[in-house]
DRENVO-47788 format. One record per atom (N, C-alpha, C): residue in one letter; x, y, z; residue number from 1; atom name. Coordinates in steps of 0.2 Angstrom, whole numbers, plus 5000, padded with zeros to 4 digits. Layout:
<atoms>
  code     X     Y     Z  pos  site
     A     X     Y     Z  NUM    CA
...
</atoms>
This chain:
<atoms>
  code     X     Y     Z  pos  site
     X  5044  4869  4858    1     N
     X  5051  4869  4861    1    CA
     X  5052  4876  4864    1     C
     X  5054  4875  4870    2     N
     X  5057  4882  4874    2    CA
     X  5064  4885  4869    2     C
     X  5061  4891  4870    3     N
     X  5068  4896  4866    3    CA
     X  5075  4897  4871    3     C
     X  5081  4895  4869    4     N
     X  5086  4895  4872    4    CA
     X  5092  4895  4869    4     C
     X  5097  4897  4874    5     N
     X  5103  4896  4872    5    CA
     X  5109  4894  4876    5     C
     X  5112  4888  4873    6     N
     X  5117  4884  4876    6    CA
     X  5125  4885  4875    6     C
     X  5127  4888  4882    7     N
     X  5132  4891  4880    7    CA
     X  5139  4885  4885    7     C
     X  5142  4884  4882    8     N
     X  5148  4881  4884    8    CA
     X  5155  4883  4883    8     C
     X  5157  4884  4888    9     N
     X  5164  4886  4889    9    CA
     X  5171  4883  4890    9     C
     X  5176  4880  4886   10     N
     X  5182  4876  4888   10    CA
     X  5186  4879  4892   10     C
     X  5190  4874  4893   11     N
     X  5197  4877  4899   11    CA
     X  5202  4882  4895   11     C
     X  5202  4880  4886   12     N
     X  5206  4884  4883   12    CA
     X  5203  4891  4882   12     C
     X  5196  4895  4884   13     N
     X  5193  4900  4884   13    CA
     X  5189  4900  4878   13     C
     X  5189  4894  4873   14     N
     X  5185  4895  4866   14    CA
     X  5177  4893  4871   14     C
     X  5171  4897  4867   15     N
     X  5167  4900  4868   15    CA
     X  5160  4895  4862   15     C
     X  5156  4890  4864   16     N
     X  5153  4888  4860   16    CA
     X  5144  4890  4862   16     C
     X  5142  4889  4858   17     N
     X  5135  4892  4859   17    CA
     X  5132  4889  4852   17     C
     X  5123  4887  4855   18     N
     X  5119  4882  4853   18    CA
     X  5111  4887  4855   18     C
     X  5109  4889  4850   19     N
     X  5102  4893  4849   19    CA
     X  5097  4888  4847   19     C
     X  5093  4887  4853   20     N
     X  5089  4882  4851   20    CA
     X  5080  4883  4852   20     C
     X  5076  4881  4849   21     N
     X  5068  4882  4849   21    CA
     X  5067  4891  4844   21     C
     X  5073  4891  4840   22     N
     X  5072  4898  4836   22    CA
     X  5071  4898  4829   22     C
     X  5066  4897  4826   23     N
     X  5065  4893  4819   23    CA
     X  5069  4902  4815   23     C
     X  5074  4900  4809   24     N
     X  5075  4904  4802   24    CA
     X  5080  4908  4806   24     C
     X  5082  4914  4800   25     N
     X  5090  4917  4802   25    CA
     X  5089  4920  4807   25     C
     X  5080  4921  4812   26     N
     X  5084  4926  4818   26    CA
     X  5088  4923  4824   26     C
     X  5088  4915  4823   27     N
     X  5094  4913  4830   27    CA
     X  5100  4918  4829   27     C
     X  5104  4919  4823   28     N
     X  5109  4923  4822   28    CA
     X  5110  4929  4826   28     C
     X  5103  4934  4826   29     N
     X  5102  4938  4830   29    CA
     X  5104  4938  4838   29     C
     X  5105  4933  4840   30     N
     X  5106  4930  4850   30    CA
     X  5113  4930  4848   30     C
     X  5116  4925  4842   31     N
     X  5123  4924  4843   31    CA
     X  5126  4931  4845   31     C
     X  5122  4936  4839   32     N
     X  5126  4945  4840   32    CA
     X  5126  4948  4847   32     C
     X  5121  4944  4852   33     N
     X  5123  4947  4857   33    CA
     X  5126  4943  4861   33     C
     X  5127  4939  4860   34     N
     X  5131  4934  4864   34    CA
     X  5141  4938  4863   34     C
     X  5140  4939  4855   35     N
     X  5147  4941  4855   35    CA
     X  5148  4949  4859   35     C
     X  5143  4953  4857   36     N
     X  5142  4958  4861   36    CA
     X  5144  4958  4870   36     C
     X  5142  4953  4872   37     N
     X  5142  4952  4881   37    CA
     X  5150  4951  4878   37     C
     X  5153  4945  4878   38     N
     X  5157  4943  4877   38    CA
     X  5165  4946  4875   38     C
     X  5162  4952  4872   39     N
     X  5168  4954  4868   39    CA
     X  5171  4950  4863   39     C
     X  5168  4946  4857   40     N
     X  5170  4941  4854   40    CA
     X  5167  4943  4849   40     C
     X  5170  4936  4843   41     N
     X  5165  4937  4835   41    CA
     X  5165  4927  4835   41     C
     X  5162  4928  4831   42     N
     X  5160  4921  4828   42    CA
     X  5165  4918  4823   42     C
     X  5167  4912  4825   43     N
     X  5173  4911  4822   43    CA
     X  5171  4906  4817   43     C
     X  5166  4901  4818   44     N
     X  5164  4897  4815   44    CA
     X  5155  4895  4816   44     C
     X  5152  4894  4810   45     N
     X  5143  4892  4813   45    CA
     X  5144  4884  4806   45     C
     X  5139  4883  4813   46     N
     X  5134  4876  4810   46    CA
     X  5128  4876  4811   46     C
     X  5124  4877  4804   47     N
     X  5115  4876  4807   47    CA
     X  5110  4872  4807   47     C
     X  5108  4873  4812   48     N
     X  5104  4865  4813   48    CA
     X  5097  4866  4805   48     C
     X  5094  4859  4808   49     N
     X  5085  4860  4803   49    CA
     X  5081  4866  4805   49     C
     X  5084  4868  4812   50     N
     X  5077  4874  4813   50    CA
     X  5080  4881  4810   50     C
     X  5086  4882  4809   51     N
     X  5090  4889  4803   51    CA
     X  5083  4888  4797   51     C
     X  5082  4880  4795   52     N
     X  5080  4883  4787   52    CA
     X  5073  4882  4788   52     C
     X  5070  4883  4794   53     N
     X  5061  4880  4794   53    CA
     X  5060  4890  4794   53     C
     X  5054  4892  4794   54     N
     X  5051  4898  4797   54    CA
     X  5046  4898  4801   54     C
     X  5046  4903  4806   55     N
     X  5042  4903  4810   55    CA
     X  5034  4904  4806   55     C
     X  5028  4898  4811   56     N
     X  5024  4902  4810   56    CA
     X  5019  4906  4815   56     C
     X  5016  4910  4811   57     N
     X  5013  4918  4815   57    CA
     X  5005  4916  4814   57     C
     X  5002  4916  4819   58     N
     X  4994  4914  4818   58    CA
     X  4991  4921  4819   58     C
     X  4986  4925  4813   59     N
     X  4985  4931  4814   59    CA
     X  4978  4930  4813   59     C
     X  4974  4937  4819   60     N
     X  4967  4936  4817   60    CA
     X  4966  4942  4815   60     C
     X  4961  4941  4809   61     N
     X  4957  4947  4808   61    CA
     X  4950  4949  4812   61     C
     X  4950  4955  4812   62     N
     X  4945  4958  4819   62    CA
     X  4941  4965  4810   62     C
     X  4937  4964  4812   63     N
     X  4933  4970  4808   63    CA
     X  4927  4972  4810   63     C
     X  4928  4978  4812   64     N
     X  4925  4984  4816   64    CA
     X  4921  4988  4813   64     C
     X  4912  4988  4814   65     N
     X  4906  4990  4811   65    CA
     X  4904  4996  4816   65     C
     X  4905  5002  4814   66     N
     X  4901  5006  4818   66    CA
     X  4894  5008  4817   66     C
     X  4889  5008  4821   67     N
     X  4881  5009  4820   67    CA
     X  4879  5013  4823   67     C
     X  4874  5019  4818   68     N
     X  4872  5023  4823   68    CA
     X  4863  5022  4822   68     C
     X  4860  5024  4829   69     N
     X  4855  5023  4831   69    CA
     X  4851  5029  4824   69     C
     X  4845  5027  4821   70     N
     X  4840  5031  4816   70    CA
     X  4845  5031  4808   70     C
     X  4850  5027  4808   71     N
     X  4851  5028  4802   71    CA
     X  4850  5020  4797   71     C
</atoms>
């Protein structure tokens, strides 16, 4: 899923926002900026299934043999 975030604005000037394709607590991270731009704070949160999944990170191991000629 593409990482994003959905931002809707009322005619009363309340401020909603929807962090989506961000698995665990770093979507929280986007809302701090979002209040940031904004000049706002978070009045109320709701978290979807992708809050309590974690991301996962595929890591390769590489190991490195140096060889010297006559030994």
């Amino acid at each position: 899923m593409t990482k994003r975030i959905k931002v809707q604005i009322f005619e009363d000037g309340t401020v909603q926002a929807e962090v989506q394709g961000i698995k665990g607590k770093k979507c929280t991270n986007y809302i701090k900026i979002l209040e940031d731009i904004l000049q706002a704070e978070t009045v109320d949160s709701d978290y979807t299934k992708e809050y309590y999944e974690t991301e996962k990170v595929m890591l390769d191991e590489v190991e490195h043999q140096e060889l010297k000629a006559g030994e």
